[in-house]
C-alpha positions as CSV (number, residue, x, y, z in Angstrom):
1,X,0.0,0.0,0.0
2,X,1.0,3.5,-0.8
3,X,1.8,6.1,1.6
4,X,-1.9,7.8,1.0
5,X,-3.7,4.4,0.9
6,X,-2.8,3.8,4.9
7,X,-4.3,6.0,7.6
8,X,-3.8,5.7,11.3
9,X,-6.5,3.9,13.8
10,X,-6.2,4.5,17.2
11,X,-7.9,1.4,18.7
12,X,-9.1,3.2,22.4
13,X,-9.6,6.4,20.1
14,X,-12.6,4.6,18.1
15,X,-13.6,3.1,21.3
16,X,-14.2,6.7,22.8
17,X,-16.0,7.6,19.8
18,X,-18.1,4.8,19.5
19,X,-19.0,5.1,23.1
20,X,-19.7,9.1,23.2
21,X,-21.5,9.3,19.8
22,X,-24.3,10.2,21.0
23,X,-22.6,13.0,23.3
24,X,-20.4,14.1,20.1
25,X,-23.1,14.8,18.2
26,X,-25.1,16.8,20.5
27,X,-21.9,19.0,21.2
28,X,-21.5,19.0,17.3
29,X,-25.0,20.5,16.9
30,X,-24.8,22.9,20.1
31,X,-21.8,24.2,18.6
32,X,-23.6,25.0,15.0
33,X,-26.6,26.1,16.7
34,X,-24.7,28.7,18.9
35,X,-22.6,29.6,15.7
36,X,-25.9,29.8,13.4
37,X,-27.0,32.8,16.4
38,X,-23.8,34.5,16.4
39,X,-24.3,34.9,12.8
40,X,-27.7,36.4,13.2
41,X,-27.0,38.9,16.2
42,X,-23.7,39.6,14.2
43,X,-25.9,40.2,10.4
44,X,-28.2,42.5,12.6
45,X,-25.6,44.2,14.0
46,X,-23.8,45.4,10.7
47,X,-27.3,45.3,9.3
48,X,-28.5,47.9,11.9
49,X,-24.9,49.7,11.1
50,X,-25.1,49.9,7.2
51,X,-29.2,51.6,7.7
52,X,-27.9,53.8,10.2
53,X,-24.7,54.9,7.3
54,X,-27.6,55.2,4.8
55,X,-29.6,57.2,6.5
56,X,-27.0,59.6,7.4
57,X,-26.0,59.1,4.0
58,X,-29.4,60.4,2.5
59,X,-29.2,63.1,5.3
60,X,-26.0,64.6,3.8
61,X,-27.3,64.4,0.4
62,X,-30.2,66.3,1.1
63,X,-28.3,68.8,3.2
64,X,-26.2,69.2,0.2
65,X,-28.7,69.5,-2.4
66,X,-30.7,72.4,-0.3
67,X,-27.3,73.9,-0.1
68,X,-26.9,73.7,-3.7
69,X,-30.4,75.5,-4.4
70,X,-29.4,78.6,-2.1
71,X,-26.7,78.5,-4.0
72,X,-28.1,78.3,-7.3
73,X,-30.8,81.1,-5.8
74,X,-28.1,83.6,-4.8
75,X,-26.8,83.2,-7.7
76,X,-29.6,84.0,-9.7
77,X,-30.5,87.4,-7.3
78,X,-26.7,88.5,-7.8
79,X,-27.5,88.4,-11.2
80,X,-30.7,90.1,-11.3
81,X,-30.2,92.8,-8.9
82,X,-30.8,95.9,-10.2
83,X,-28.0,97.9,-9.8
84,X,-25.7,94.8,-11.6
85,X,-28.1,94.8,-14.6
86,X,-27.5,98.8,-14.4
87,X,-24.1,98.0,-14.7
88,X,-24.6,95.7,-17.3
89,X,-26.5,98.0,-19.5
90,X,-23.9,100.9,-18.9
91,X,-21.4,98.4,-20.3
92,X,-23.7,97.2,-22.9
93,X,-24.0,100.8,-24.0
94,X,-20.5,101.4,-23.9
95,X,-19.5,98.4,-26.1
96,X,-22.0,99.8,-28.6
97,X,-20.5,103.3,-28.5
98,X,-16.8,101.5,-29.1
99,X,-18.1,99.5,-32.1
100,X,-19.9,102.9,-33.4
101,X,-16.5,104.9,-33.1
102,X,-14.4,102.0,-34.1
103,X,-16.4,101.3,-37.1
104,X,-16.5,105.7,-38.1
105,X,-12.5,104.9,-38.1
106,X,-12.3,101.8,-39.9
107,X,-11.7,101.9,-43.9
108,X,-15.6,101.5,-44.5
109,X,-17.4,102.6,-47.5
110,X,-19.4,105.7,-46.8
111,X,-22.7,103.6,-46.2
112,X,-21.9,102.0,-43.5
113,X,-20.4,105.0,-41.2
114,X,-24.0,106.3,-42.0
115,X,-25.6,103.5,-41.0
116,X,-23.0,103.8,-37.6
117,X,-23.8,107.3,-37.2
118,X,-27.4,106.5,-37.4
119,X,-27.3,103.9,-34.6
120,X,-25.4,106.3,-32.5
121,X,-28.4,108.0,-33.0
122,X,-30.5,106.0,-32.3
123,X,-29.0,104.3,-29.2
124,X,-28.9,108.1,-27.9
125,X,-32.9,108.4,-28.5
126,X,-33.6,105.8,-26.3
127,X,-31.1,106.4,-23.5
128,X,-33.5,110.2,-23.5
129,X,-36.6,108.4,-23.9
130,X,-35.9,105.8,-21.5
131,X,-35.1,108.3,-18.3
132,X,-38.8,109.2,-17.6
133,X,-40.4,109.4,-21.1
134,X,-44.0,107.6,-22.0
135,X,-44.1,107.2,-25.0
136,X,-41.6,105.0,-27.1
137,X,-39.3,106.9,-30.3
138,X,-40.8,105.2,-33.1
139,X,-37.8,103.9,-35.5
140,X,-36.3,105.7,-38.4
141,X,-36.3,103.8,-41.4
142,X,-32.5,103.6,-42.8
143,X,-31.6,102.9,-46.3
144,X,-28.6,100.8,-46.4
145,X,-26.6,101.0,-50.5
146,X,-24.4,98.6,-51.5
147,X,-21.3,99.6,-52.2
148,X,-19.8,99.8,-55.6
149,X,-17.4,97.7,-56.8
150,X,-14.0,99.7,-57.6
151,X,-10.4,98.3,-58.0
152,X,-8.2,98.0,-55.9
153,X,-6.1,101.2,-55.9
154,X,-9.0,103.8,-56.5
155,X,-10.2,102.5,-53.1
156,X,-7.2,103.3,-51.5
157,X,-7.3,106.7,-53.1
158,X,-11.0,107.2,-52.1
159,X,-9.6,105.9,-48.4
160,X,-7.0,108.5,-48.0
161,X,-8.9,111.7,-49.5
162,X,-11.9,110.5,-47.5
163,X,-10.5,111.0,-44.5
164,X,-8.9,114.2,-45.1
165,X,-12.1,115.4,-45.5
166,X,-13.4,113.9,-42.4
């Protein structure tokens, strides 16, 4: 026989066990009952643990999101307080005024610094008539030409003497 075929018998040890089998067995089955309760108590113990995390869990969430509406809501006043969207028409007025004088000094055809003066104008009509004034400017029709096509170096001609006359 090979080394894994033979196993050791203890003669008074299978006498003991033989005699206490009964005994054995009950300890056996104590044993897994008491080991079958720890389990429980222990999985209602973590299970108790991991509702208590989740409900705190949830907690924080909402906390957060309700802190992330105030947000959002303070937010939205900054922007819509009055004296910012004063600010933000002064600005919006001034970018207008610094295309209008940009575009009077650009190398334009005559047409268009019209149509710029005319905005200018026009954006001063209804700054007046939008400090205390009922009725609203009715709009002035503007005629807008196309340019005519010239070459090349009677443009730069027209360029230069056009703006010695200005």
């Amino acid at each position: 026989m090979s080394e894994k075929g033979k196993r050791y018998t203890d003669p008074e040890l299978e006498k003991f066990l033989k005699e206490n089998k009964e005994m054995l067995e009950r300890l056996f089955k104590e044993e897994k009952d008491m080991m079958q309760k720890l389990l429980k108590e222990e999985k209602e113990f973590f299970g108790d643990a991991f509702e208590e995390e989740r409900k705190r869990a949830e907690e924080f969430a909402e906390k957060q999101k309700e802190r992330a509406k105030d947000t959002a809501q303070e937010m939205f006043n900054a922007f819509t307080d009055p004296e910012v969207q004063r600010h933000f028409m002064a600005m919006g007025m001034e970018f207008m005024m610094a295309v209008s004088a940009m575009m009077k000094n650009m190398p334009f055809p005559d047409s268009v610094k019209d149509m710029a003066d005319k905005a200018e104008q026009a954006r001063k009509n209804a700054a007046k008539n939008g400090s205390g004034r009922s009725k609203p400017a009715q709009p002035e029709k503007i005629e807008i030409k196309p340019a005519q096509k010239k070459s090349p170096s009677s443009t730069k001609t027209k360029t230069s003497s056009s703006k010695e006359s200005d």
